[in-house]
C-alpha positions as CSV (number, residue, x, y, z in Angstrom):
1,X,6.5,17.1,9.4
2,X,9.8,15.6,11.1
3,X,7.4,14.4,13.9
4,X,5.2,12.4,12.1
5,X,8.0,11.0,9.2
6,X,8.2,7.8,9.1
7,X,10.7,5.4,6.8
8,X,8.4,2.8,4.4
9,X,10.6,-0.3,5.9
10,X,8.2,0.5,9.3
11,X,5.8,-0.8,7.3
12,X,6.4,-4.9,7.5
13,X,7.7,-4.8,11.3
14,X,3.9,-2.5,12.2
15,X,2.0,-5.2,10.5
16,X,3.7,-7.6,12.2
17,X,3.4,-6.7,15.4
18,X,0.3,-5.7,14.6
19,X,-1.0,-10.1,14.1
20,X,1.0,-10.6,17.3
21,X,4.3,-12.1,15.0
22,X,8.1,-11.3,14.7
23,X,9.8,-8.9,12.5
24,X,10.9,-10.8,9.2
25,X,14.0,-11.3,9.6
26,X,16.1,-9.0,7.7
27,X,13.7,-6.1,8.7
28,X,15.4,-2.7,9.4
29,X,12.7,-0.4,10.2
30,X,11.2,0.0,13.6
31,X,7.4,-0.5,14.2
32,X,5.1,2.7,14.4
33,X,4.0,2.7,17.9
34,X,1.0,5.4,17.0
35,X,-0.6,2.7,15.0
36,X,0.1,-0.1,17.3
37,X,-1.3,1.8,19.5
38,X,-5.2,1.2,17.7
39,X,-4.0,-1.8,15.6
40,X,-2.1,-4.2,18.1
41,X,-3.4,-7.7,19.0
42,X,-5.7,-7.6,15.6
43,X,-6.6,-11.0,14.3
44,X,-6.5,-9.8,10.8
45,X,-4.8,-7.2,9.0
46,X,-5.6,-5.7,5.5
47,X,-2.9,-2.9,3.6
48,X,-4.5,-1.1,0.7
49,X,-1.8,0.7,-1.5
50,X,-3.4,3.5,-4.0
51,X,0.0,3.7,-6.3
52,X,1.5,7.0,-6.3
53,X,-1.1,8.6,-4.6
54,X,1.7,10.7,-2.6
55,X,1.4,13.6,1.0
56,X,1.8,16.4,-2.4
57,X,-1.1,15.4,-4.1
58,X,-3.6,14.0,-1.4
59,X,-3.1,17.7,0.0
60,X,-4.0,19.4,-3.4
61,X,-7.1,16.8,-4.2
62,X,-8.2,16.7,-0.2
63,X,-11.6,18.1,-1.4
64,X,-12.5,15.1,-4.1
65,X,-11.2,12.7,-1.8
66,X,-14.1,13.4,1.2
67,X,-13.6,10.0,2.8
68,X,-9.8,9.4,2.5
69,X,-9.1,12.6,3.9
70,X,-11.6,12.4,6.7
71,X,-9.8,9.2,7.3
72,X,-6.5,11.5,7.6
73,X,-8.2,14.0,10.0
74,X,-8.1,11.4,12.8
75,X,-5.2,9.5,12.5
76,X,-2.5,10.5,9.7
77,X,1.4,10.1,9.7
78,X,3.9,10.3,6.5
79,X,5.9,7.7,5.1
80,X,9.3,8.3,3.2
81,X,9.6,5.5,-0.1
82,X,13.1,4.2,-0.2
83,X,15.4,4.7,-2.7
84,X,14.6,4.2,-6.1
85,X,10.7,5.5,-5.1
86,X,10.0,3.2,-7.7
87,X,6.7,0.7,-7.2
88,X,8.1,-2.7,-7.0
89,X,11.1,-2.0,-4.8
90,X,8.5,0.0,-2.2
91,X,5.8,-2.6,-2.5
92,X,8.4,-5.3,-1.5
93,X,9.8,-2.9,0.8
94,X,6.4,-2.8,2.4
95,X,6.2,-6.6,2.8
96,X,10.5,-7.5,4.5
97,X,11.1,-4.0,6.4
98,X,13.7,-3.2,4.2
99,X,15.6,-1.9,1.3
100,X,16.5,-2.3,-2.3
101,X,20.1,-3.7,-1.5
102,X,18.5,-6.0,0.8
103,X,15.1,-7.4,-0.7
104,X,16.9,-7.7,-4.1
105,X,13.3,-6.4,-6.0
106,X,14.4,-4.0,-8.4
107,X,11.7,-5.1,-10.7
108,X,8.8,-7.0,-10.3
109,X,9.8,-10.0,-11.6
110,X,12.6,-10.1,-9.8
111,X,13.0,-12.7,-7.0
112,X,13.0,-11.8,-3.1
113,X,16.2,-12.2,-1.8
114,X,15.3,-11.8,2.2
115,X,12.3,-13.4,4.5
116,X,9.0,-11.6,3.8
117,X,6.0,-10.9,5.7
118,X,4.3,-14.3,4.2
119,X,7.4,-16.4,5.5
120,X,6.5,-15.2,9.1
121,X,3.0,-15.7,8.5
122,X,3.5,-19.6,7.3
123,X,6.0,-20.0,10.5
124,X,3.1,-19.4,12.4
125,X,0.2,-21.3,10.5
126,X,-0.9,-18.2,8.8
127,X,-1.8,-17.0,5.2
128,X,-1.3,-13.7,3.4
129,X,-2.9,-12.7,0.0
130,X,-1.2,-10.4,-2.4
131,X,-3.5,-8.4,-5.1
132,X,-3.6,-6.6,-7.8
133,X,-4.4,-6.4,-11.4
134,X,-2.3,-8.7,-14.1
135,X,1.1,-7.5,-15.2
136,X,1.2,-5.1,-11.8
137,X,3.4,-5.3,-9.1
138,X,0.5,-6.6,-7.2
139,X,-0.3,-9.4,-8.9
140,X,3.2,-10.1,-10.5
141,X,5.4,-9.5,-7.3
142,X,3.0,-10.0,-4.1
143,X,0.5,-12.8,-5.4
144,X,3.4,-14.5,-6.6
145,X,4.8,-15.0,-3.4
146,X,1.8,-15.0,-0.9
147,X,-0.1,-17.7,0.3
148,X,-3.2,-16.3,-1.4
149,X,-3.0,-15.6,-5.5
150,X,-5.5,-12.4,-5.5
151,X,-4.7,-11.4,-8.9
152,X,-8.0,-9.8,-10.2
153,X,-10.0,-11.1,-13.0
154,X,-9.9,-8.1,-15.1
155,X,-7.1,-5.1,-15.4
156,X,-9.4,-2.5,-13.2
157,X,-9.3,-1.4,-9.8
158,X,-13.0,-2.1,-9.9
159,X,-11.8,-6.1,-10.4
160,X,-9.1,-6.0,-7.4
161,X,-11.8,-4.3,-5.2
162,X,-13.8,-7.9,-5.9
163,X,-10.7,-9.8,-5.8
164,X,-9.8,-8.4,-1.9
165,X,-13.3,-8.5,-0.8
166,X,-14.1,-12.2,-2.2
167,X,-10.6,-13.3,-0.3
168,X,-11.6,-11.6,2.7
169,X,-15.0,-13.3,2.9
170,X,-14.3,-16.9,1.5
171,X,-10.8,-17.5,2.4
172,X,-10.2,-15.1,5.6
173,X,-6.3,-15.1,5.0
174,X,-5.0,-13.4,8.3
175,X,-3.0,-10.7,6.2
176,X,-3.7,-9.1,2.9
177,X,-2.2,-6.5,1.1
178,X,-3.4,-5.2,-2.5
179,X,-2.4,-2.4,-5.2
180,X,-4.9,-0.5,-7.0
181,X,-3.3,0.8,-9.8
182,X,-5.3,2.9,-11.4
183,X,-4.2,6.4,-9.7
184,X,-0.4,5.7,-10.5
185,X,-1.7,4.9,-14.5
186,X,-3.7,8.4,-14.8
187,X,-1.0,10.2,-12.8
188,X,1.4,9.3,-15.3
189,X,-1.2,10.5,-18.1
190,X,-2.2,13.9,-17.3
191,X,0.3,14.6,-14.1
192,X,0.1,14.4,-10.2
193,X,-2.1,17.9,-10.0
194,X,-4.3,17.8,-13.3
195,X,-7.7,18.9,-13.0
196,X,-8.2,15.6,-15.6
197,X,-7.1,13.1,-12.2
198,X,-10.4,14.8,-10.3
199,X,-13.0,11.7,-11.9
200,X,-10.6,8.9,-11.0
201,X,-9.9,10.1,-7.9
202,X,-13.4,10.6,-6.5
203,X,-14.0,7.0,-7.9
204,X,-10.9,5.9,-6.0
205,X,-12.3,7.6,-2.8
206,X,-15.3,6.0,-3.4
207,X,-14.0,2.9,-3.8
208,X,-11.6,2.9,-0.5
209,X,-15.2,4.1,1.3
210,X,-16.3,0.6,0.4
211,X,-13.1,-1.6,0.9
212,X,-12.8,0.1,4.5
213,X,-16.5,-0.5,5.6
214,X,-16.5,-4.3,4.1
215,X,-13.2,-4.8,5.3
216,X,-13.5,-3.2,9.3
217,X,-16.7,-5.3,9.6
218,X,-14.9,-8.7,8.6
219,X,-12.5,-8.1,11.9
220,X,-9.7,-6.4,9.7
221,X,-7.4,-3.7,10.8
222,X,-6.6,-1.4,8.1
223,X,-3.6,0.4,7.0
224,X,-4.3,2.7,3.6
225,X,-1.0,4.1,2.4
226,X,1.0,4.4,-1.5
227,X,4.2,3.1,-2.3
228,X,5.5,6.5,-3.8
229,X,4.1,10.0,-5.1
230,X,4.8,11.5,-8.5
231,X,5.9,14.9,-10.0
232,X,5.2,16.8,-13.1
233,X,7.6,15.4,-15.8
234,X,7.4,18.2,-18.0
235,X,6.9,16.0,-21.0
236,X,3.7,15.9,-23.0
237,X,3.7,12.0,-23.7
238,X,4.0,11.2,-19.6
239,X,3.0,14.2,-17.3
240,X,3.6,12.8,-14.3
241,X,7.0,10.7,-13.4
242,X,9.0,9.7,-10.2
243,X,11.9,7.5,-8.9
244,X,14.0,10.6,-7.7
245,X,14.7,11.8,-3.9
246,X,12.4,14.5,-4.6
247,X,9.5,15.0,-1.7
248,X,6.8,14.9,-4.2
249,X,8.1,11.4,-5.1
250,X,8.9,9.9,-1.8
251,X,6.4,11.0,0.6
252,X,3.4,9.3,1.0
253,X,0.3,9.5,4.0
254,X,-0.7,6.3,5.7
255,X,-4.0,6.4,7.8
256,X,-5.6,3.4,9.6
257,X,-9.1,2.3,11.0
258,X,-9.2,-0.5,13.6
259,X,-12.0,-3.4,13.3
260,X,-15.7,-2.8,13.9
């Protein structure tokens, strides 16, 4: 595992790198030379976040999830969330390279207090999108500040999944990063290794099957990763919880697919 562990502030500085731009500015995490390696000198660059889908329970659902983990049988690393593993401070952790007591985003309201991803990409005559359903961190934190307001039409993943692949074909921003929220809303419901999660995952794993093919053919690179797991709460009302240190709750897989 040590080998592979990665922190999530690599995330911003990869994709960067990736479109041939700087580090934002107040970036501390290094870029992930393994998926440089297949994603460097892409044109366009697309990161699709399943919330909480975390290393703990992609391992105990690999057998619903056929194409996401065949996905993970060729190129797979782990990410550790920062600290509070908490979805808006790791999503805008995703998009400055670094943490809480830097980006300021403690909620999802709250404002960015560092350069972002999308300030590098305007430097340099670029767009980004940010997606996500209304009243999620994807819509209410990353469409908010993008170049590209992706928030979906309806409050399903099925709606986001339109929203991302409408942007990508019309609008061809050069970056675009989107939440599907749906795993992190029935993980909280029945818990991160209920039986009950097997329908929405497969549908998840379906859906991902789609993003990736419509997404590699329209000359994106593709980075699929979460912004934090979740662990069994113990409480009836909420099964499934995070925000601790705990390994359930901070470590995530990220897999990419280069461009067709």
């Amino acid at each position: 595992m040590p080998d592979l562990l990665h922190s999530m502030t690599a995330v911003a500085p990869t994709a960067a790198r990736a479109l041939g731009l700087r580090d934002p500015a107040q970036a501390t995490g290094r870029p992930i030379q393994a998926v440089l390696a297949d994603l460097e000198g892409s044109a366009r660059l697309a990161i699709v976040a399943p919330d909480a889908l975390g290393q703990a329970s992609l391992e105990h659902f690999a057998s619903e999830m056929p194409f996401l983990s065949s996905m993970h049988a060729g190129r797979h690393l782990v990410l550790r969330s920062v600290m509070p593993s908490m979805t808006p401070v790791n999503f805008a952790t995703m998009v400055t390279g670094c943490e809480l007591e830097i980006h300021g985003v403690s909620a999802k309201e709250r404002p960015v207090e560092c350069e972002t991803l999308f300030d590098v990409l305007a430097e340099a005559g670029m767009r980004g999108a940010g997606c996500g359903r209304p009243g999620y961190t994807g819509s209410d934190l990353l469409a908010r500040i993008a170049q590209i307001d992706g928030t979906a039409a309806l409050s399903d993943d099925a709606a986001i999944e339109e929203a991302v692949l409408r942007i990508a074909r019309d609008e061809r921003p050069e970056f675009l990063i989107a939440q599907l929220g749906a795993t992190d809303d029935h993980f909280h419901r029945f818990g991160p290794y209920s039986e009950r999660m097997i329908p929405k995952l497969r549908e998840t794993d379906c859906r991902l099957e789609r993003m990736t093919a419509a997404l590699t053919e329209r000359g994106y690179a593709l980075m699929v990763l979460s912004d934090h797991g979740q662990h069994e709460s113990g409480d009836a009302a909420k099964m499934g919880t995070h925000g601790s240190d705990c390994d359930e709750d901070c470590l995530v897989p990220l897999t990419w697919r280069a461009p067709v």
